[in-house]
C-alpha positions in Angstrom: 0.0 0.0 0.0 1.3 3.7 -0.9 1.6 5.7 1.7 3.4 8.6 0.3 7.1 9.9 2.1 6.8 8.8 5.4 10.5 8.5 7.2 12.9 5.7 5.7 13.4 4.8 9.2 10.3 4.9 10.9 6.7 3.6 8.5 4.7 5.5 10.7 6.7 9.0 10.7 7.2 12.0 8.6 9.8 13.7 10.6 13.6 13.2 9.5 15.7 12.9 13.0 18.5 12.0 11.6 19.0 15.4 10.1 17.5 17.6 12.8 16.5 16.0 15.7 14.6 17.4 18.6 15.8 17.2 22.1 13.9 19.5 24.4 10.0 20.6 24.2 8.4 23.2 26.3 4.9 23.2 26.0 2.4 26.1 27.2 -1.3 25.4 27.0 -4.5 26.2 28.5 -6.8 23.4 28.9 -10.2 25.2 27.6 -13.2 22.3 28.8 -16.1 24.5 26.6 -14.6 24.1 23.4 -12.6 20.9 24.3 -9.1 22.1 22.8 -6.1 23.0 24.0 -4.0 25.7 23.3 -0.9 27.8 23.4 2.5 26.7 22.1 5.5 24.6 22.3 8.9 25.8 22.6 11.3 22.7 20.3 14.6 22.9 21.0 16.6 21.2 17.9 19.8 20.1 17.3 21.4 19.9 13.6 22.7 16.7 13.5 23.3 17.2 9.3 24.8 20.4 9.3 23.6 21.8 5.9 20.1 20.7 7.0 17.3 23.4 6.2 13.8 21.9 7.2 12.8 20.5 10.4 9.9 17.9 10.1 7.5 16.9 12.4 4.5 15.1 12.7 1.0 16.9 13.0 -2.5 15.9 13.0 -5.4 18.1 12.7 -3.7 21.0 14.9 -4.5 24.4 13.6 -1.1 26.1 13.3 -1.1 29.3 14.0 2.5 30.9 14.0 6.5 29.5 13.9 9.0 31.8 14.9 12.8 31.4 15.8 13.0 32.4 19.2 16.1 34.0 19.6 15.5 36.8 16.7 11.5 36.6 17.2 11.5 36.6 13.4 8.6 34.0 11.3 9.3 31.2 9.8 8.1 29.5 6.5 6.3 26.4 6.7 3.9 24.2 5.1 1.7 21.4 5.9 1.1 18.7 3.7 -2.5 16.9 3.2 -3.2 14.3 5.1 -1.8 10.6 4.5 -4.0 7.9 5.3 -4.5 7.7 9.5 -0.7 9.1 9.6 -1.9 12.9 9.5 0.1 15.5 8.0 3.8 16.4 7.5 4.8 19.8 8.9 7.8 21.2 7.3 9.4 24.6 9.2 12.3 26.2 7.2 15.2 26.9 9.7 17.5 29.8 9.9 20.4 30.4 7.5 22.4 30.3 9.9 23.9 27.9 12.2 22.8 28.0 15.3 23.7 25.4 18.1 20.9 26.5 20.4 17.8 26.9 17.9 14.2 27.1 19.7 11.6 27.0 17.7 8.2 28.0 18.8 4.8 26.4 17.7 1.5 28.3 18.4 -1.3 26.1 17.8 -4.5 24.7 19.2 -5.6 21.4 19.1 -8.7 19.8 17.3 -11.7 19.2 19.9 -11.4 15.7 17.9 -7.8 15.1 18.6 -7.7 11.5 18.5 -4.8 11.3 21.7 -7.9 13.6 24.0 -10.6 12.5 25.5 -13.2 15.0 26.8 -15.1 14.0 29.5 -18.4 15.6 30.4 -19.9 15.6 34.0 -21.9 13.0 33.7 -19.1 11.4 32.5 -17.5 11.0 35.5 -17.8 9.5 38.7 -18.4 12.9 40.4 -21.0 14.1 37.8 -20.4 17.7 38.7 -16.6 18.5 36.9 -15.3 17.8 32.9 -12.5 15.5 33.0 -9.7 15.2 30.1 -7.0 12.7 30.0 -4.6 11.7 26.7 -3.4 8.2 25.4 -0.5 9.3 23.2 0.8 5.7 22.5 1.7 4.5 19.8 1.1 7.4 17.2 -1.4 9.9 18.5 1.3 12.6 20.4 0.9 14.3 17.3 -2.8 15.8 17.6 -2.0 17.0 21.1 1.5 18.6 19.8 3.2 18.8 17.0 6.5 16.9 17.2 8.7 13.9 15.8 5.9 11.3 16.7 8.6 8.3 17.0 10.0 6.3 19.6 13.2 6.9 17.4 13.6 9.9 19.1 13.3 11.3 22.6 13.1 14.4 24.4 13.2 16.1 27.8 10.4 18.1 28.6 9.1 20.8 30.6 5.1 22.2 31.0 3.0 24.6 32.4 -0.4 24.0 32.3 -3.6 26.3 32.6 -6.4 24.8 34.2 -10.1 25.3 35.3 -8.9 26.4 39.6 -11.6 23.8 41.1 -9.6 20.8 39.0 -6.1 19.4 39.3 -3.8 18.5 36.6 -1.1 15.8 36.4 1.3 14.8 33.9 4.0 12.2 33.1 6.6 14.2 34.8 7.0 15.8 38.3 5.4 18.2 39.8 8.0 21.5 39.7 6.2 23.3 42.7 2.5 24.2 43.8 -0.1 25.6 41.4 -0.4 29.0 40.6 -3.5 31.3 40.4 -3.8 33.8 37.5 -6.8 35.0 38.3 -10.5 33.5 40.4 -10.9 31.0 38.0 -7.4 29.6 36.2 -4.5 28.0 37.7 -1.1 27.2 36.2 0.7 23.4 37.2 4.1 23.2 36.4 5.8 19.9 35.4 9.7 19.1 34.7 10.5 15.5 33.3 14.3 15.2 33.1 14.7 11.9 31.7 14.2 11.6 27.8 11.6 9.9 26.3 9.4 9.1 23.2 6.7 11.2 22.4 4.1 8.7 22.8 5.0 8.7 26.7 3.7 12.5 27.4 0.5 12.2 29.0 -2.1 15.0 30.6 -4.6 14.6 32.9 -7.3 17.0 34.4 -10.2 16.7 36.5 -11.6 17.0 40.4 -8.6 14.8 41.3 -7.8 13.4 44.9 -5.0 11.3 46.2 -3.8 8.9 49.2 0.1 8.3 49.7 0.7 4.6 49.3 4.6 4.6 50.0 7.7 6.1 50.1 7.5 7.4 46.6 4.0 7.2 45.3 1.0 8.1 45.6 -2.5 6.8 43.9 -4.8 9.6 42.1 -8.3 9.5 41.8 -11.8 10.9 41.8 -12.2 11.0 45.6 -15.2 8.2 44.8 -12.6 5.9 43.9 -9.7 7.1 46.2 -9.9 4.9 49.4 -10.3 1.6 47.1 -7.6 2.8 44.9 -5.3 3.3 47.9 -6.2 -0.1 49.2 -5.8 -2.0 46.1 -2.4 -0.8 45.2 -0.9 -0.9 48.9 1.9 -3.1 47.7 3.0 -0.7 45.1 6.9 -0.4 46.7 7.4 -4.2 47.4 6.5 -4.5 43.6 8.7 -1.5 43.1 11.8 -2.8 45.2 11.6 -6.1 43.6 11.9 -5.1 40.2 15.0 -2.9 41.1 16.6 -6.3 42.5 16.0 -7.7 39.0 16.2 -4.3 36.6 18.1 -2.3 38.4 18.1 1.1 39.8 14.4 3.6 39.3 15.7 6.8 37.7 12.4 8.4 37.5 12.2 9.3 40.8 8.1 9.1 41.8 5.7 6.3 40.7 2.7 7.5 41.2 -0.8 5.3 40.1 -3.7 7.7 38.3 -7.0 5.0 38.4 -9.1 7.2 35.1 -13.0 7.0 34.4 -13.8 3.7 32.8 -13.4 4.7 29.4 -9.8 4.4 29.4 -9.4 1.5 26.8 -6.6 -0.2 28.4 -5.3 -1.9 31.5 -2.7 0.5 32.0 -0.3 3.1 30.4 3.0 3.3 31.4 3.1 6.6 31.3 6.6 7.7 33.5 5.8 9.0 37.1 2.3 8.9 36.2 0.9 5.2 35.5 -2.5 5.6 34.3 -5.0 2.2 34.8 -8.1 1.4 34.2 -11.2 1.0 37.1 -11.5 -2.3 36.5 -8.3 -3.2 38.4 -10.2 -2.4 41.5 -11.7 -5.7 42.3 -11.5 -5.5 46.2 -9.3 -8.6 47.0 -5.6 -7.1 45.1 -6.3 -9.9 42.4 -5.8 -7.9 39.3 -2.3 -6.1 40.9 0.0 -7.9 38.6 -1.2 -5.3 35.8 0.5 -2.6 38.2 3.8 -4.6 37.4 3.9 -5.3 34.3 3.5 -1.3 34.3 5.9 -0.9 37.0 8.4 -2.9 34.7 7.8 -0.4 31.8 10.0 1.8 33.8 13.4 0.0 32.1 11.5 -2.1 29.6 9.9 0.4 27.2 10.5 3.7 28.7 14.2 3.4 29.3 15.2 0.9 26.8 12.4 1.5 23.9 11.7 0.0 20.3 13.2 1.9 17.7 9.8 1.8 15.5 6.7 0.2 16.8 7.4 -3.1 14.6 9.9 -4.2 17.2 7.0 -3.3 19.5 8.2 -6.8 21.3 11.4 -5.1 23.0 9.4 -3.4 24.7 6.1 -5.7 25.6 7.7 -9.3 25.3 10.6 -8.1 27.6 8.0 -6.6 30.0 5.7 -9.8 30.1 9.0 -11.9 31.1 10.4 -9.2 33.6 6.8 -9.1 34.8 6.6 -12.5 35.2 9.9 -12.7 37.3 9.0 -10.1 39.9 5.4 -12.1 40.3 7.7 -15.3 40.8 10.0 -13.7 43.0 7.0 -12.2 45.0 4.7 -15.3 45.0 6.9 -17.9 43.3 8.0 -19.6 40.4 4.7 -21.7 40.5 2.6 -18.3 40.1 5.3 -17.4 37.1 4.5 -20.2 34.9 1.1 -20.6 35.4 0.4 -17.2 34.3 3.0 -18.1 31.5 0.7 -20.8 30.4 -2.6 -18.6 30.9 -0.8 -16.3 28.5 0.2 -19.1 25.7 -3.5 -19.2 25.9 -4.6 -15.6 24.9 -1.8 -15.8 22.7 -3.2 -19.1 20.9 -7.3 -17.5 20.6 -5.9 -13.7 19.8 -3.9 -15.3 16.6 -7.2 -17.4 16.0 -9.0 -14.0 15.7 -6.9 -13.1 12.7 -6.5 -14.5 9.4 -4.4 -17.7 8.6 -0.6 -16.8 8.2 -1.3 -12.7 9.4 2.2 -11.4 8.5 1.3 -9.4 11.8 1.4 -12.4 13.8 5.0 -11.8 13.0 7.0 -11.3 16.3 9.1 -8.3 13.9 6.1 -7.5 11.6 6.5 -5.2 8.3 4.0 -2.4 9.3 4.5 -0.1 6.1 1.7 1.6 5.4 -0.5 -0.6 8.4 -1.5 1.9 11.6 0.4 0.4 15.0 -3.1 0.4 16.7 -4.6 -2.0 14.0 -1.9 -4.2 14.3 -2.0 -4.4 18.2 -2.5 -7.6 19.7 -0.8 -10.5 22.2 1.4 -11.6 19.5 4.3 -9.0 20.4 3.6 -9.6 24.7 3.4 -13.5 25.1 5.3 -14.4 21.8 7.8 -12.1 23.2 7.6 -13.6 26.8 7.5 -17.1 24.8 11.2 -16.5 23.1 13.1 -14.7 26.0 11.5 -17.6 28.2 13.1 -20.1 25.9 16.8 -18.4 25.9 16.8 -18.5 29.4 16.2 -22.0 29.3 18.8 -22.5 26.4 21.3 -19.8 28.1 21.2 -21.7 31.2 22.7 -25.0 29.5 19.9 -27.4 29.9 18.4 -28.5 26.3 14.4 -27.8 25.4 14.4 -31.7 25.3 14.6 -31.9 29.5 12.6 -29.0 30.4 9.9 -30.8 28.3 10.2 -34.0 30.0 10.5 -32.3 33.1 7.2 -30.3 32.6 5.6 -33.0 31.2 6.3 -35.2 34.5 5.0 -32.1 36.7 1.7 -31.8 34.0 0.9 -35.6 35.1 1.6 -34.8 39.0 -0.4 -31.7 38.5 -3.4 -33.2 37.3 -3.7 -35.6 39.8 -3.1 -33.1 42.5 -6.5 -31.0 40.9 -8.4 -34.4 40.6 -8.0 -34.0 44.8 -9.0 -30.2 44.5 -5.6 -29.9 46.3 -3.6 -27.6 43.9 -1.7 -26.2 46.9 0.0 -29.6 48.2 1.9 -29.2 43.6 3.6 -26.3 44.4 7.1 -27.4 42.9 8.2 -26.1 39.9 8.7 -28.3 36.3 11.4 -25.2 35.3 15.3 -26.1 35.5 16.9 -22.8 37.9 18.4 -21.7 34.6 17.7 -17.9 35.9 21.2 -17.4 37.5 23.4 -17.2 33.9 20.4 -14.7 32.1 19.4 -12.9 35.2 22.9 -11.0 34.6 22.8 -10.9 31.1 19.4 -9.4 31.5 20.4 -6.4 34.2 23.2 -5.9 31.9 21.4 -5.3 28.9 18.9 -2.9 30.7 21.7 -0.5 31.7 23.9 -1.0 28.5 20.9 -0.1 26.2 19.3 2.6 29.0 18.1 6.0 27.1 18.1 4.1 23.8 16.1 3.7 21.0 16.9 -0.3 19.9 15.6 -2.5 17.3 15.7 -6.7 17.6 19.4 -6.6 15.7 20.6 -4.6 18.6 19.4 -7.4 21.0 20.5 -10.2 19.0 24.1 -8.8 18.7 24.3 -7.8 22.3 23.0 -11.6 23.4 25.7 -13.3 21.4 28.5 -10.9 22.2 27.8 -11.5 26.5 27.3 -15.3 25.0 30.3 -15.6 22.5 30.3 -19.6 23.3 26.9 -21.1 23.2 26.3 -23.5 20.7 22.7 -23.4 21.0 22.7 -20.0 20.8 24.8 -20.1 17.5 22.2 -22.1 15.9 19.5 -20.6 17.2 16.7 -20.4 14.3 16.2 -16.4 14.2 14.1 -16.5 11.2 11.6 -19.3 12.6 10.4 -17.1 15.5 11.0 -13.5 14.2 9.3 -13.1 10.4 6.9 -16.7 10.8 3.9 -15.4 11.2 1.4 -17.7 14.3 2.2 -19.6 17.3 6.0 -20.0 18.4 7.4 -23.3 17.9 7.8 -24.2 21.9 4.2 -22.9 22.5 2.7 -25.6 20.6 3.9 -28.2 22.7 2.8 -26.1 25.7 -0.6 -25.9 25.3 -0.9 -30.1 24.4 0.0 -30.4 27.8 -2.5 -27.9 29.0 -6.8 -28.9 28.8 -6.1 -31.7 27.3 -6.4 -34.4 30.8 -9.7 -34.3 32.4 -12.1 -31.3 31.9 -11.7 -29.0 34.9 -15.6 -28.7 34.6 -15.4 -31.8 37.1 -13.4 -30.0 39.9 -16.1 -30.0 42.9 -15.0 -26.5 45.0 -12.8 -23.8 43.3 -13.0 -22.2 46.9 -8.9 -23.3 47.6 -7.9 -21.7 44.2 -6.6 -18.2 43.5 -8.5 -15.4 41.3 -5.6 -16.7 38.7 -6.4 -20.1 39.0 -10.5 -19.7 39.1 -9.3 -17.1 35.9 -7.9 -20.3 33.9 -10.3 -22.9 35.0 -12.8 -20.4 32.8 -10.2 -19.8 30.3 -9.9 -23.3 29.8 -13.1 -24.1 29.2 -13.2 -21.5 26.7 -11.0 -23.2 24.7 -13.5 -26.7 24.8 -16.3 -27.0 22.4 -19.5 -24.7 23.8 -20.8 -26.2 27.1 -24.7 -26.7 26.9 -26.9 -24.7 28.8 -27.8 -27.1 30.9 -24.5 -26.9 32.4 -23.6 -23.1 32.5 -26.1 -22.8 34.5 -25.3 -25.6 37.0 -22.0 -24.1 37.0 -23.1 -20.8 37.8 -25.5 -22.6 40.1 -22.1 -24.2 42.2 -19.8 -21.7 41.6 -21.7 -18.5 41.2 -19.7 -17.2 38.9 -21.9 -14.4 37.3 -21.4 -12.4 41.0 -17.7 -12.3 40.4 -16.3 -8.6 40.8 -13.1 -9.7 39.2 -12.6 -8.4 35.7 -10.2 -11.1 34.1 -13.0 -13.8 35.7 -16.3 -11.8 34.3 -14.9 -11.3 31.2 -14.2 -15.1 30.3 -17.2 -16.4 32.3 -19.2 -14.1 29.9 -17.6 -15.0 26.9 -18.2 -18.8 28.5 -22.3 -18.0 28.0 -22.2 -16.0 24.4 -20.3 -19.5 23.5 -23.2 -21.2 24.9 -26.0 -19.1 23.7 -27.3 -18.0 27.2 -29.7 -15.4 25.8 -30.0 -14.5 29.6 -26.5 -13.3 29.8 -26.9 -11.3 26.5 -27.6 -8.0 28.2 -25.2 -8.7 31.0 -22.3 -8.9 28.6 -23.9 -5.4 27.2 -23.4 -3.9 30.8 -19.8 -5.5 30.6 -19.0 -3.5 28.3 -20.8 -0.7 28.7 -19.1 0.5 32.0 -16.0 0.4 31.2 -14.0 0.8 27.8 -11.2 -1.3 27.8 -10.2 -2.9 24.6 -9.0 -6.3 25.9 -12.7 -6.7 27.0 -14.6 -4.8 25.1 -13.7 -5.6 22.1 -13.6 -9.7 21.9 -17.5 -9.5 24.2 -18.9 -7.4 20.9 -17.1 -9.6 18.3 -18.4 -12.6 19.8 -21.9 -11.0 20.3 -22.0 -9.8 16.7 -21.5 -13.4 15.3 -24.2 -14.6 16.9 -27.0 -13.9 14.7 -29.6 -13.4 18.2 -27.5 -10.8 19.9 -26.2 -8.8 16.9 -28.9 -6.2 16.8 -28.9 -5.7 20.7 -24.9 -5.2 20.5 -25.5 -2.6 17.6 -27.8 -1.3 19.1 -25.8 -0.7 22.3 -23.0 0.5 20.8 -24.6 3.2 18.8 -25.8 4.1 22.1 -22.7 4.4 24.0 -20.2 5.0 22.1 -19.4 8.7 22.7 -18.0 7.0 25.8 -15.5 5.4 24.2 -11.8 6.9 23.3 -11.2 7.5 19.8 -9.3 4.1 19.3 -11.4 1.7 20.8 -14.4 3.6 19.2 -13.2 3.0 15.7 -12.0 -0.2 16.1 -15.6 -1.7 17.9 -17.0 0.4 15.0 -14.7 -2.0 12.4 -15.5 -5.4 14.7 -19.1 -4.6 14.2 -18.6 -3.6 10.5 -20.2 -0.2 10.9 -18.6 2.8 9.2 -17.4 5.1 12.2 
């Protein structure tokens, strides 16, 4: 597909950072809630990396620009912006000054569309308060560039620096930290002031505004909230350091100084956002019991995997998400052990097995290192980059570690047997040994190693590779290591397939007698299993539910699959509870397989139309296009 002079080094950029790059952005806006734009400017400080360079590109997207100058002479400068390339937006091209200039600032003035795809404009009723607007961004992986104009790549990052103007009565936060206490301009507007000192993509600035509260939940964070969600926010997220101290033991040091937690309204449309200082996650982590925590650390581990060592373009999106899914699932084993780490491993195999189901045969983006020229990132997005990720790094740890795939197969295979035995007893705490070989000493270092080696950097998977075989100049296993096979094949990894034939396929879990001994993460795969079984009749789902109540489950992971469980088994009763699902909250991971699975069923199609039309000013722009696409409507 043509899709006109986008960046030879980035398919989803127009900007040229290899000729001027930009290392420091200032922005000044005022957040204006009536007309749902902002505006004001941003201050771009750029560096000439080719010397006889003339134009500094960046990235725009429906911005109304309004005036360039050069800073330090106050004088305009020529620019022009290009039409609009498919979803990409437009190519801004600023002539620079003649002459060299080793401190060049150039100032934006713009305002923002009040459809900027990255914003989304809450009204009262909106929010959990229903008295105050609300407005928070989601900038990742392409959409900085409707709230700013900038080089919209991960290629390139930036320092920044903000002062935001702001409605008095509300409170606004940012992925940086706070330089001071607001200032009043006059009754109604106040200014917050923000300094992030440690460069980072664009896609990692985020803005948030509304009648925000907080409690402190440790040394260095605190949890935001509307005040109706403050106190179960708080107690949710209590374990926020031990998470944070453990994944310094494996990553190494926390340069960014606070982690704070910001819970948004439920349209957020995904988990979490690893947004630095500033995580923002989604209401539906607050279950009540801290089962749904571990989506704190996979966020929590975004602090070195993504945000300090980040994918060059967002087709080596796995560097950052396949490297977080593994570090995440270390820091759960060290906290809970290894028995909780590869069980969630295989509960992941599983999402990763149904999400490349969803697509078509052979997807080229099923591809752990896709080619995305001229394919949006958020259209590609999906578990193939987090678990197929996880999946290889899992299996170089094994290799690294000296013992062949051969014994760690046998050795699972032997705990699979001793397993099921131990659930026909409904005794799964009495298995709690571990099939894995302790092959984590030899990559543990490798892996601290290549966090600080690659820190600040922009990578892509040849950077990895190179670095593994360079701290590994010996391994024969590593030196004929089938790149090819699990990089450009597109479906399941190899070692995967051999996972799940251990998993579902003894005795149906439908015949354990009292899930009451089992963890949200093990009741979680007892439904997730099932899913993957030929529909249950109705007759059981609801005996099930009868024994197990299932449909009172607060726990978003366990909902989601136990609904998903009924729309399998056409339960017209549970039609319009999957509607409320996911009408209350917007997240895509839910959201999005409830209405694909209610639009193939030819009894609930017109109800989950119907619904959607109805609430889908709710949704962010994302998940509102893609639902609209899943439901083939024209958005």
């Amino acid at each position: 597909m043509a899709i006109g002079p986008l960046s030879p080094g980035d398919p989803h950029s127009f900007s040229r950072p290899d000729d001027v790059a930009v290392s420091h952005m200032h922005l000044s806006l005022e957040v204006d809630f009536e007309r749902n734009t902002l505006s004001g400017f941003v201050d771009l400080t750029v560096d000439r990396k080719l010397k006889k360079a003339t134009t500094l590109i960046l990235d725009s997207r429906d911005e109304k620009i309004l005036q360039i100058i050069d800073q330090k002479t106050g004088i305009s400068l020529d620019y022009s912006v290009d039409e609009p390339i498919l979803s990409f937006g437009s190519k801004l091209s600023i002539s620079l000054p003649k002459v060299p200039d080793d401190n060049l600032v150039i100032r934006i003035k713009y305002e923002t569309s009040p459809s900027a795809e990255s914003l989304q404009w809450l009204k009262p009723e909106q929010t959990c308060g229903k008295k105050l607007p609300y407005l928070f961004s989601q900038c990742q992986p392409i959409h900085c560039r409707s709230m700013v104009p900038c080089q919209d790549t991960p290629s390139v990052k930036v320092t920044y620096t903000a002062e935001i103007t702001v409605p008095s009565n509300l409170v606004a936060l940012m992925s940086a930290i706070k330089a001071g206490e607001p200032t009043p301009i006059d009754r109604s507007r106040s200014i917050h002031k923000f300094e992030q000192k440690v460069p980072i993509p664009t896609y990692l600035i985020a803005l948030a505004v509304g009648a925000l509260d907080f409690r402190k939940i440790g040394p260095r964070s605190n949890v935001w909230s509307e005040k109706e969600y403050v106190e179960k926010a708080a107690y949710e997220f209590a374990d926020t350091e031990k998470m944070l101290h453990t994944a310094e033991e494996i990553c190494g040091p926390y340069v960014w100084g606070i982690y704070d937690l910001l819970v948004l309204p439920p349209s957020f449309p995904y988990g979490g956002m690893e947004n630095p200082c500033l995580t923002f996650v989604t209401p539906t982590l607050l279950a009540g019991d801290r089962s749904l925590a571990d989506v704190v650390v996979h966020e929590i581990t975004h602090s070195w995997t993504g945000n300090l060592v980040t994918n060059k373009t967002f087709e080596h999106f796995w560097l950052n998400e396949g490297f977080t899914m593994f570090v995440e699932r270390k820091i759960l084993g060290r906290m809970f052990g290894d028995k909780y780490r590869h069980f969630s491993a295989i509960g992941g195999l599983k999402d990763l097995k149904e999400g490349i189901e969803a697509r078509k045969k052979d997807d080229p983006t099923t591809c752990l290192v896709p080619n995305l020229k001229g394919v949006h990132p958020d259209d590609a997005f999906s578990t193939c980059p987090y678990e197929k990720g996880h999946t290889i790094l899992f299996h170089l740890e094994t290799l690294l570690g000296g013992s062949g795939i051969a014994q760690l197969l046998l050795s699972v295979i032997t705990w699979r047997i001793r397993k099921t035995e131990s659930l026909r007893a409904g005794k799964w705490e009495k298995c709690k040994d571990s099939p894995f070989p302790r092959k984590k000493k030899v990559f543990d270092p490798f892996l601290k190693d290549y966090l600080d080696h690659f820190k600040h950097q922009s990578i892509v998977t040849n950077d990895f590779i190179k670095y593994l075989n360079e701290y590994f100049p010996d391994n024969k296993d590593l030196k004929s290591f089938d790149w090819e096979l699990w990089l450009n094949t597109p479906g399941m990894p190899p070692l995967s397939k051999k996972w799940l034939s251990w998993d579902g396929q003894g005795d149906c879990p439908f015949q354990i007698s009292d899930l009451s001994s089992f963890t949200a993460q093990q009741v979680k795969e007892f439904v997730a299993l099932l899913l993957h079984e030929s529909p249950l009749s109705l007759q059981k789902l609801k005996t099930m539910d009868k024994v197990y109540d299932l449909s009172s489950k607060t726990n978003a992971e366990i909902r989601f699959r136990w609904l998903r469980l009924c729309i399998k088994g056409k339960w017209e009763e549970k039609i319009v509870d999957s509607l409320d699902f996911v009408s209350e909250q917007g997240r895509m991971k839910y959201v999005r397989p409830i209405y694909r699975d209610l639009c193939a069923w030819e009894a609930a199609r017109e109800q989950a139309i119907a619904r959607f039309e109805e609430t889908k000013s709710n949704f962010m722009y994302v998940a509102r296009s893609l639902l609209a696409r899943d439901l083939n409507l024209r958005e």
